[in-house]
Legacy VTK file of the C-alpha trace (Angstrom):
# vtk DataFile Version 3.0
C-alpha trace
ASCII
DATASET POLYDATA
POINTS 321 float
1.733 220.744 -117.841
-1.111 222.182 -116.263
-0.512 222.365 -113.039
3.467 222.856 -113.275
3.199 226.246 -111.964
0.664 225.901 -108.909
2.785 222.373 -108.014
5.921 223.616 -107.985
4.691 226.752 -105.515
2.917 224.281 -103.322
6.041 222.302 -102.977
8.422 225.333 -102.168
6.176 226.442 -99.567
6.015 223.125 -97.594
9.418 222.545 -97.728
10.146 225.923 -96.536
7.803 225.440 -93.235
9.873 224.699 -90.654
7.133 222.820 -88.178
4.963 220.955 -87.537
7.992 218.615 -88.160
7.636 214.585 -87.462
11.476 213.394 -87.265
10.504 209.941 -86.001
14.230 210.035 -84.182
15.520 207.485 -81.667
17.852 208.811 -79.778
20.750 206.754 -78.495
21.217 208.565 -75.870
20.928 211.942 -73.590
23.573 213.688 -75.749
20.884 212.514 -78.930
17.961 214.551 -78.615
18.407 217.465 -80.515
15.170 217.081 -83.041
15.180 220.634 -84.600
14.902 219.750 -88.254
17.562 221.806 -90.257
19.779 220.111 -88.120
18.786 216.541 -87.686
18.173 216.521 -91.284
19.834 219.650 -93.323
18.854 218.268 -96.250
15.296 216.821 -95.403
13.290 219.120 -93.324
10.763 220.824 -93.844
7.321 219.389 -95.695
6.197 217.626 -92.111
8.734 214.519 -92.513
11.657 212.920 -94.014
10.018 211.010 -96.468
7.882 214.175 -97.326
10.639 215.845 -97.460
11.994 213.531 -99.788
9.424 213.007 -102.448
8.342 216.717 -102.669
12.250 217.570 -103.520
11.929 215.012 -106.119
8.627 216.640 -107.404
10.713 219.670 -108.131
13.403 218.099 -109.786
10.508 216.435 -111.752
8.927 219.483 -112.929
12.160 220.983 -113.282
12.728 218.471 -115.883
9.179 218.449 -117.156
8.093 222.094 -117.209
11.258 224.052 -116.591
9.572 227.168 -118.253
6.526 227.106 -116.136
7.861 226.741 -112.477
10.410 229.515 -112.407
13.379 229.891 -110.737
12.163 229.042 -106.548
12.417 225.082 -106.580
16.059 225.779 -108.384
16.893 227.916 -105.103
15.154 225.642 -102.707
16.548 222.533 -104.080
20.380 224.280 -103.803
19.868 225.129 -100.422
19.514 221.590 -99.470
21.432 219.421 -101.836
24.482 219.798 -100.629
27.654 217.596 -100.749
27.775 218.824 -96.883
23.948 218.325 -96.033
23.688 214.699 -97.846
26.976 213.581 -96.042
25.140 214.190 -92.718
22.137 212.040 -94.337
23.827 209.166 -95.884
25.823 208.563 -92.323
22.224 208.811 -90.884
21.070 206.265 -92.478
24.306 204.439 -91.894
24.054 204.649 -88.712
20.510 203.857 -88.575
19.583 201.145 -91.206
16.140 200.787 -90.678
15.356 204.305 -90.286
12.186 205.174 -93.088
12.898 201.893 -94.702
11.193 200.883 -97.389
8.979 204.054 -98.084
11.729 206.700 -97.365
14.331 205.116 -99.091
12.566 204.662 -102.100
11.715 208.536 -102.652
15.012 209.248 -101.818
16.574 206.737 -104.543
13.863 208.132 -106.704
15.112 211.701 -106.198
18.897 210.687 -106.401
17.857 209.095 -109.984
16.024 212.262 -111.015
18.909 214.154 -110.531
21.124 212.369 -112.997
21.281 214.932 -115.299
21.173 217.941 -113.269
23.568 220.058 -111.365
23.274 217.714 -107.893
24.059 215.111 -109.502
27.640 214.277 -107.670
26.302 216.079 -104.539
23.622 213.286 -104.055
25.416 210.389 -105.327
26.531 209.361 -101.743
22.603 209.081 -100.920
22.224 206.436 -103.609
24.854 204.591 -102.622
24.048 204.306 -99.365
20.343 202.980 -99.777
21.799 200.933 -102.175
24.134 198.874 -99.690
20.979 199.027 -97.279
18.599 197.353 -99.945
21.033 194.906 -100.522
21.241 193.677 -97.022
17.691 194.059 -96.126
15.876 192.085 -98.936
17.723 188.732 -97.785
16.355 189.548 -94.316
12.537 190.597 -94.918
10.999 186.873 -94.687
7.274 188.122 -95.992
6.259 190.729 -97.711
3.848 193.674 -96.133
0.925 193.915 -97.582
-0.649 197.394 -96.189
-1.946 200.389 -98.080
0.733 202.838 -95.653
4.277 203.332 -95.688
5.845 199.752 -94.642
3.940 198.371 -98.042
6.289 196.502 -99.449
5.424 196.675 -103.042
5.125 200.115 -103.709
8.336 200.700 -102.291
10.475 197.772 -104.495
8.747 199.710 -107.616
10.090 202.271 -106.951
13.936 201.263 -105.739
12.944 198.596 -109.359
12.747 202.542 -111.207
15.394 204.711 -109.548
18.444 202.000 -109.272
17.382 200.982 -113.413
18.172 204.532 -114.338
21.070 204.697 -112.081
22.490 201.429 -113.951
22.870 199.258 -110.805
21.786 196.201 -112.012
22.858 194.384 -108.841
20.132 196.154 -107.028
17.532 195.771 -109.434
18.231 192.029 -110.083
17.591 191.629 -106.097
13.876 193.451 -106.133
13.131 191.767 -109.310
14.110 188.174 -107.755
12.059 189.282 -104.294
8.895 190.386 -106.025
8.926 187.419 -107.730
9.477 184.938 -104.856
6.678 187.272 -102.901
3.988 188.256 -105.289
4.535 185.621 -108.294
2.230 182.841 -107.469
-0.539 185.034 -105.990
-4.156 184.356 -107.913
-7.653 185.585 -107.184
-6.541 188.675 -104.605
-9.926 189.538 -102.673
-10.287 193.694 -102.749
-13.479 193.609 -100.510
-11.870 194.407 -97.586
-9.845 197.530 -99.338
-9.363 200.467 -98.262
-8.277 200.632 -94.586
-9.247 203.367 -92.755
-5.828 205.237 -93.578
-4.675 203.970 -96.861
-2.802 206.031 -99.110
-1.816 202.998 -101.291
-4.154 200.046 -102.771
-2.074 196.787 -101.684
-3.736 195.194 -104.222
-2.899 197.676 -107.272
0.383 198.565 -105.737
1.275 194.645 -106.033
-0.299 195.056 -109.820
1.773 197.669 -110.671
5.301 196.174 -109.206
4.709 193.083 -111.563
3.585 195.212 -114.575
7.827 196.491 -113.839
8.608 192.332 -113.253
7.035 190.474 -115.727
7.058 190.674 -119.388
4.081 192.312 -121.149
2.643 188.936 -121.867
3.254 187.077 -118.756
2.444 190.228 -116.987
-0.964 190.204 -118.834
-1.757 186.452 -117.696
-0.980 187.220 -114.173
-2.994 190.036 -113.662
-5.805 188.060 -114.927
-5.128 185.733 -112.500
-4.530 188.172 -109.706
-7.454 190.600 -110.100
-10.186 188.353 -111.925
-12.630 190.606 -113.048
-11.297 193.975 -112.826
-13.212 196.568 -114.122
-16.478 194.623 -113.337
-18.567 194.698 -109.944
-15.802 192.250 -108.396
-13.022 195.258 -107.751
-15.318 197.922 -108.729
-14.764 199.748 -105.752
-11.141 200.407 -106.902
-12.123 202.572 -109.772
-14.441 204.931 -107.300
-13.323 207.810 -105.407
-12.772 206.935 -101.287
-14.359 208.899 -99.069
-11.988 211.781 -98.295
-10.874 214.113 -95.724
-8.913 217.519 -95.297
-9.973 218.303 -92.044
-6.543 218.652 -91.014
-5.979 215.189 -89.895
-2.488 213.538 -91.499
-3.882 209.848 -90.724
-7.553 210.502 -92.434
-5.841 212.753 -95.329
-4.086 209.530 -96.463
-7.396 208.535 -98.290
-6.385 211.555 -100.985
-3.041 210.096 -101.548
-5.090 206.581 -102.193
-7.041 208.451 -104.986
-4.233 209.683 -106.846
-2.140 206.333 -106.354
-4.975 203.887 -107.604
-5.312 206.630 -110.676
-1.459 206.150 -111.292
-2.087 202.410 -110.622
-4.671 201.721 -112.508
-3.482 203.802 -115.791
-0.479 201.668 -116.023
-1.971 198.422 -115.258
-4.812 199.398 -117.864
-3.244 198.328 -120.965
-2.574 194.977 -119.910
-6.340 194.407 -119.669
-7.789 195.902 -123.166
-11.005 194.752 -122.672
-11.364 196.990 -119.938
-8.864 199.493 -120.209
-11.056 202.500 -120.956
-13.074 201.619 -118.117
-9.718 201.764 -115.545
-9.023 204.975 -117.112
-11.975 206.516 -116.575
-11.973 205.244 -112.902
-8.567 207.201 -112.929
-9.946 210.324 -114.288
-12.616 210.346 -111.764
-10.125 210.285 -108.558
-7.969 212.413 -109.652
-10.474 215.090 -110.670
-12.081 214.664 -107.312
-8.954 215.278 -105.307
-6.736 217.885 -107.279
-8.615 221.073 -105.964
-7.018 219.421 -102.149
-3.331 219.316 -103.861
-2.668 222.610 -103.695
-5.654 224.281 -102.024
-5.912 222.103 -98.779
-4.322 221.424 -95.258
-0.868 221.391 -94.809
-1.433 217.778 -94.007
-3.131 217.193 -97.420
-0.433 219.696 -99.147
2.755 218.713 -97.642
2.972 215.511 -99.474
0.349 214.959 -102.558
2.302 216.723 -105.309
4.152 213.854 -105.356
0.875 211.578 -106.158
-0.652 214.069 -108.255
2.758 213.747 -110.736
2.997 210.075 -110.367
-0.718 209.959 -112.068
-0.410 213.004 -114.533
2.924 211.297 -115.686
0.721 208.192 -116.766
LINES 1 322
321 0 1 2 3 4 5 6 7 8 9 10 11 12 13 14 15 16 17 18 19 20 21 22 23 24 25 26 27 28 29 30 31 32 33 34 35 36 37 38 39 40 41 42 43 44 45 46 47 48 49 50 51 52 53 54 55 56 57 58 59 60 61 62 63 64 65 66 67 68 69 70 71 72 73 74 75 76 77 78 79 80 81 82 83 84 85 86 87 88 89 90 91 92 93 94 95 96 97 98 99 100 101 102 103 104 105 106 107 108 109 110 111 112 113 114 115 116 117 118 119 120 121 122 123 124 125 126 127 128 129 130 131 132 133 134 135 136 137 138 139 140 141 142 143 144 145 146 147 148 149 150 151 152 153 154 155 156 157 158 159 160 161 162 163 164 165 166 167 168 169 170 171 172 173 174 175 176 177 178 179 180 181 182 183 184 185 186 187 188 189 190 191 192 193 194 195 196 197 198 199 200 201 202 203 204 205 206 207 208 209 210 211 212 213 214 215 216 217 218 219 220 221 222 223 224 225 226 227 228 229 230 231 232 233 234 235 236 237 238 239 240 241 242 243 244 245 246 247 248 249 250 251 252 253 254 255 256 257 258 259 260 261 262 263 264 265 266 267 268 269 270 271 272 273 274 275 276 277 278 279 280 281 282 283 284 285 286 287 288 289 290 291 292 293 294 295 296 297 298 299 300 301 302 303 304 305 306 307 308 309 310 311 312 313 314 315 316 317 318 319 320
């Protein structure tokens, strides 16, 4: 890979800076407002936020797995400081205790970790963390009426992808039965999505591709094919041009405006797995890919801490397509 190396230092050093730390806590009361990170979250500080936290501990694992001669020994030392039988006890009764706590967004990157770890040695220690999003998927699908459609964290698609990925390689088919039977009863019948209102001032996601590239996981290749068609008329042409160009970016510092990298590098992932489905155009959503993801690397390792803290994890979702 050729950025193993440079990722897997970026992500070490986040996760090793302590603040600025965002631990979105409620306390229940005056005896609940301790907020310093390694021990509000033991296993999940560090890299800004919980989610962050998350995602750029399963980047590691990822490139562990991917590039294990490239990235050295540091993410194996970093990772084994945190996943802990100990430190993911105090997490899974976290999110126990509070079951809407980063849901869907956090939960997903954590299920995504716990699956990427199935064949390495944290396997049993994060087991418990599976589990327990698991149970909480289970019980919150019945619940959420409507889907959310946003390009930020509560988007509702993005997230059931990746709980549809993580709980299929984990083999609990009761979980991804439930996502499968959502997405369809949300996203199934939806024709002729208008883009010309995309992107939001602080998307990191696409809601349209994101909703693409959920069904691409629902749908079978054919039927898949049909309702993209019928979703996204015209993609690739002046209709969703816009979703093949770069956004306009910043790395000023600011974690709200710094989203619009993230959208880059999730439309490039987006659109290179949607592309097949569309041959026609499919060397046209590539090179829209290429573009973004060109435009945005030098920011994934050489930018803010509120660019780098998190886009590793974006950057591997599109190299891996």
């Amino acid at each position: 890979m050729k950025y193993a190396a440079a990722w897997a230092n970026i992500a070490c050093e986040v996760l090793e800076t302590p603040y600025p730390y965002g631990a979105a806590h409620a306390s229940y009361g005056p005896d609940d407002v301790d907020v310093t990170p390694d021990r509000l979250h033991p296993a999940f500080h560090g890299s800004y936020d919980w989610h962050s936290s998350a995602h750029m501990q399963w980047s590691l694992v990822r490139l562990l797995t991917l590039a294990p001669d490239q990235v050295g020994s540091r993410p194996i030392e970093v990772l084994g400081r945190r996943l802990t039988p100990d430190a993911i006890a105090v997490e899974a009764a976290y999110l126990r205790e509070r079951p809407s706590y980063e849901r869907p967004y956090g939960w997903a990157w954590a299920a995504m970790l716990v699956a990427a770890c199935r064949k390495t040695q944290w396997v049993d220690a994060v087991a418990p963390l599976g589990e327990v999003i698991a149970d909480l998927v289970l019980a919150w699908l019945p619940r959420q009426a409507y889907p959310v459609r946003h390009g930020v964290h509560l988007n509702s698609a993005f997230a059931l992808a990746l709980l549809l990925e993580a709980y299929d390689e984990l083999g609990r088919a009761d979980v991804v039965d439930a996502i499968r039977a959502r997405a369809l009863e949300w996203f199934g019948e939806d024709t002729a999505y208008d883009t010309r209102f995309e992107p939001s001032g602080t998307d990191f996601l696409s809601p349209a591709l994101s909703e693409a590239e959920l069904m691409r996981r629902v749908l079978p290749d054919a039927e898949f094919a049909n309702w993209l068609s019928a979703f996204l008329p015209g993609l690739g042409t002046s209709a969703h041009g816009h979703l093949l160009e770069l956004p306009i970016t910043d790395d000023s510092g600011d974690g709200q405006l710094a989203h619009l990298s993230g959208l880059a590098l999730s439309r490039a992932w987006q659109l290179r797995t949607i592309a097949p489905a569309l041959p026609d155009v499919a060397d046209l959503l590539r090179a829209g890919a290429e573009r973004q993801v060109e435009a945005v690397q030098p920011t994934v390792t050489g930018g803010d801490f509120m660019s780098t803290h998190w886009l590793v994890s974006f950057a591997l979702l599109a190299d891996q397509t």
